[in-house]
C-alpha positions, 0 to 999 in steps of 0.5 A, a space after each residue: 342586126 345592124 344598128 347605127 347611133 347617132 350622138 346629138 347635143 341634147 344627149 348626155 354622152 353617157 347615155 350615147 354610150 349606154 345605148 351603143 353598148 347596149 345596142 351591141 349587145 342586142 346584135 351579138 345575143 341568140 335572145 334578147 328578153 324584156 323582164 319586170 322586176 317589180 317587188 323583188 327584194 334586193 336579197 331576193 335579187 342577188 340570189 336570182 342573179 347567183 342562179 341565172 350566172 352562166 346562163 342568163 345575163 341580167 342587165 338593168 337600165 332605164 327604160 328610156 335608154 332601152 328604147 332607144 337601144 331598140 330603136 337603133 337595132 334592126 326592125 326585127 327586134 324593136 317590137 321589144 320596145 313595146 314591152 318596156 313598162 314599169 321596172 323592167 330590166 333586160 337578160 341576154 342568153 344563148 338558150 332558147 326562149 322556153 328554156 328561159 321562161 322555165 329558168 325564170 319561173 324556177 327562180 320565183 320565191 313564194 312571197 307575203 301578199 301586200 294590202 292593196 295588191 290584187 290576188 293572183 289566183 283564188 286564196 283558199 283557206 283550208 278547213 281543220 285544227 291550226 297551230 295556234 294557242 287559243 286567245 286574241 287569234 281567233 278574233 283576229 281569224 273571224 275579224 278577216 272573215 275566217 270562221 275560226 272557232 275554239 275545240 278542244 283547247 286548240 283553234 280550228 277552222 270550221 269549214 274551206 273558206 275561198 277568203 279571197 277571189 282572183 283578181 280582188 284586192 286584199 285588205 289589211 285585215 287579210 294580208 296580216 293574217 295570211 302572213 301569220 298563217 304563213 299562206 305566201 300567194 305571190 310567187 316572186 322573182 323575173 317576169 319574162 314580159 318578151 323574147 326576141 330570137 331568129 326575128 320573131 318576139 315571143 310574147 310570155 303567154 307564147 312561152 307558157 307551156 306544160 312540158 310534162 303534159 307535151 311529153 305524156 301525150 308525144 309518149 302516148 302518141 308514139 305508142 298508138 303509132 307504133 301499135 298501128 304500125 305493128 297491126 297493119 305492117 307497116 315496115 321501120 327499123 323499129 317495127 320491123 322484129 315485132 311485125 315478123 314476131 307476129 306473122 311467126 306466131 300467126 304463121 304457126 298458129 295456121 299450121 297447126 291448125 290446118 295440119 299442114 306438114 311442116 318439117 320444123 312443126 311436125 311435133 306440133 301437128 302430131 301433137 294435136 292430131 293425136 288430141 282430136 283422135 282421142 276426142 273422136 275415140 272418146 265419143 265413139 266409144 260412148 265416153 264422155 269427151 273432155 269437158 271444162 271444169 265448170 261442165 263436169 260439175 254439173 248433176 249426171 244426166 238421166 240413165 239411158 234405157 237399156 236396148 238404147 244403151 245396148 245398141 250404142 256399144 255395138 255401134 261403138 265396138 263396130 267404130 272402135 275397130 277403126 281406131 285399134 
């Protein structure tokens, strides 16, 4: 990125230095991000910039002087500039702009809601005991709009209650008592407005992904295509042992099956060979074939007449022959 500042007399030398250090600052970083700061405690602050150290440069200056530093910087980069609102401050990095968003992110404090501030979400107070005395908190909990009730010496909330929706204004009232109760709805701390790397700007919600669930779908995905590959044999140095394991168990599966004589399965062959002719000498000799459990538990079927009877043993004794 090249840029060129130009000092005037209506500029402050000062700032025509801020600017041409900040300027060169924006040239030699992989990324350039814009952050609000709004609300962040000083202590809070310090303990962000303790975490971030090493990692991400946070560096504030007043908005106009990072406008002009945008300006002076190449096309790419002064889209940034439109990001510039309220409390902002400027980081540098090598990491990439997702990485930055989820340092950011792991760097918020759950914080007490103001009066007058809007709520970022839906405010759920839940149903149960509490771990108040009874005495003047029920009424200040029945005062926000909170059913609150005395049971069985302890204060009890009486059923699930959303006190307030997303995106309405919390009143006094509730944000007194939400602090009370401890309920922190505010996560606090660097919010990445915009992130400039290799001439694109990435905007927050662009940054915003659930990496946990991108990585359980790749993992399921490259499952199913490894089944795939396996089922239809389709050949890669991880497919490869599983697609011969398989066409092995396939390949002796049919040999013993058709009773083809391989050398190696010969044992196996024989073995169901001998199984089927224990099969056929058991019903040509008029006994009962090996039958499931299931069968055998069944009541005896009816005695044959007698000639019929007879007639069969000699027919099984003239087959009997066959088999020794």
């Amino acid at each position: 990125m090249a840029a060129e500042v130009h000092k005037t007399a209506h500029i402050p030398e000062w700032k025509v230095r801020e600017v041409a250090e900040l300027v060169e600052q924006i040239e030699k970083s992989k990324v350039v991000g814009i952050v609000g700061m709004r609300e962040i405690p000083a202590s809070n602050l310090q303990q962000i910039r303790e975490e971030l150290r090493g990692k991400v440069e946070l560096r504030m200056v007043r908005n106009n002087i990072a406008r002009r530093a945008f300006e002076a910087s190449s096309p790419e980069v002064r889209s940034l500039a439109d990001f510039l609102e309220d409390q902002s401050a400027l980081v540098f990095t090598d990491e990439n702009p997702f990485v930055l968003q989820s340092l950011l992110e792991k760097g918020k404090r759950p914080m007490p809601i103001k009066a007058g501030s809007r709520a970022p979400s839906d405010i759920v107070i839940a149903a149960g005991e509490t771990s108040f005395s009874p005495g003047p908190m029920v009424g200040k909990l029945q005062a926000a709009g909170i059913p609150a009730a005395i049971k069985g010496g302890k204060v009890v909330i009486n059923q699930e209650l959303a006190l307030v929706k997303e995106g309405e204004v919390v009143s006094p009232k509730v944000a007194e008592i939400l602090k009370i109760m401890e309920i922190f709805p505010r996560n606090v701390g660097l919010d990445l407005k915009a992130a400039y790397e290799g001439g694109l700007v990435f905007k927050a919600q662009d940054l915003a992904i659930d990496v946990d669930a991108i990585l359980s779908k790749l993992s399921s995905a490259s499952a199913q295509a490894f089944s795939f590959a396996v089922e239809v044999g389709y050949t890669t140095p991880e497919t490869i042992a599983p697609i011969l394991q398989k066409a092995q168990a396939k390949a002796r599966g049919l040999v013993v099956e058709a009773g083809i004589p391989v050398p190696s399965m010969m044992e196996m062959v024989l073995a169901k060979a001998a199984a089927n002719a224990q099969v056929i000498a058991s019903l040509t000799s008029g006994e009962a074939a090996p039958a499931p459990a299931e069968e055998k538990a069944q009541a005896k079927p009816a005695e044959e007449p007698e000639e019929e009877k007879k007639e069969e043993e000699e027919t099984a004794a003239g087959l009997g022959a066959l088999f020794g």
